[in-house]
Structure formats: structure tokens, C-alpha cells
N, C-alpha and C positions, 0 to 999 in steps of 0.2 A: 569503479562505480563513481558517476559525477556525487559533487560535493551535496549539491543539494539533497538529491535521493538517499545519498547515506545519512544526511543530517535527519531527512523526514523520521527514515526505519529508526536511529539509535534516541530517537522521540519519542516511540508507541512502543508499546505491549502487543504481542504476537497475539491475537485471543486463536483464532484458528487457523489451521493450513491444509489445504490439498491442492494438488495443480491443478492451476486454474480459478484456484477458489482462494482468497486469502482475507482474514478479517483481522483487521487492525483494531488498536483501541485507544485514543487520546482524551485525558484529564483536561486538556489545553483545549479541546474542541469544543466540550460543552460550554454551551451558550455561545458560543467565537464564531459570528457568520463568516468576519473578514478571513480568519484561519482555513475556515473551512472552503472560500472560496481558493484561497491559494494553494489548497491541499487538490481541489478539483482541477484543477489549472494547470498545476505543476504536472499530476498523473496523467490526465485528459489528454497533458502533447504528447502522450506516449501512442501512435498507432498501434503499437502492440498490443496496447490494455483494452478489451472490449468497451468495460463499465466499470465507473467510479461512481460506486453511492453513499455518501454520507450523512450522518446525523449529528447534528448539533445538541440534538435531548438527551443521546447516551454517549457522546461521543465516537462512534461508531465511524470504521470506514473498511468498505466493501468493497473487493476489488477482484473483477471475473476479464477470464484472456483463455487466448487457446496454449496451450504448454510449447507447442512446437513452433506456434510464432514468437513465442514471447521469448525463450532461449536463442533466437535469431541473432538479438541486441546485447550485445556483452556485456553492458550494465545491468540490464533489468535479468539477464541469466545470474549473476554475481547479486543481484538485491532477494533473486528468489530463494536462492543457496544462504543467506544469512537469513530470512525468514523461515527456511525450513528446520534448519539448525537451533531456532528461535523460538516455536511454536511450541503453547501451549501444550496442546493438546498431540506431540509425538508419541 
């Protein structure tokens, strides 16, 4: 997993998980446009990720993709695998 994306995931709180579906949560993002734009940025250059939606009022980040693309890229398979492991709501 590149450095960055592990740095993002061991930042956030897992709130939910199913493939495909994953919702993050950061204390850092509230109110933080600049973070939030980098968190968009960063996910965003992923072709495999559909949608990156975040909130800066609850912290919130939303993150939808198709399972069988997103397992393609061996980092973002390895960042799903510690989110699932991760998640709340198991």
C-alpha cells in the first residue's frame, strides 16, 4: 500500500463497510476545507474509486467503486482488506 493511503486509513475511524461502499470518519476534517480538498485529490486519482463525498460539518468521507475493479490495483485491494478488518460495523 503507497505511503500516503496508509497514512490516510490509520487517520480515520472505519464508521461502515460493504464492498463497494465504505464510510470513513475524521475529527481532522471538521471544519478543514484544505484537508478535505486533499483527501478528494488524493482518492479522486484513483480510476478505480467511482465517488469521493465528503463533509466537512460531520467529518464524513464516502467512498463508492465496483469490488471487482477496485481489487484490480494491489494497493487499493490491500487498503480494502485493512478497512474490512477495520470496520465498525463487522
Amino acid at each position: 500500500m503507497n505511503l500516503k493511503l496508509e497514512l490516510l486509513l490509520r487517520s480515520v475511524e472505519v464508521a461502515a463497510y460493504i464492498p463497494g461502499r465504505i464510510r470513513l470518519r475524521s475529527k481532522k476534517l471538521i471544519g478543514n476545507v484544505n484537508l478535505e480538498s486533499k483527501i478528494k485529490n488524493q482518492l479522486g486519482a484513483y480510476k478505480e474509486i467511482s465517488t469521493v463525498e465528503t463533509s466537512t460539518l460531520t467529518g464524513s468521507i464516502l467512498i463508492t467503486y465496483t469490488p471487482e475493479i477496485l481489487r484490480q490495483n494491489a494497493d487499493l485491494l490491500k487498503a480494502e482488506k485493512y478497512i474490512a478488518a477495520h470496520a465498525k460495523n463487522k
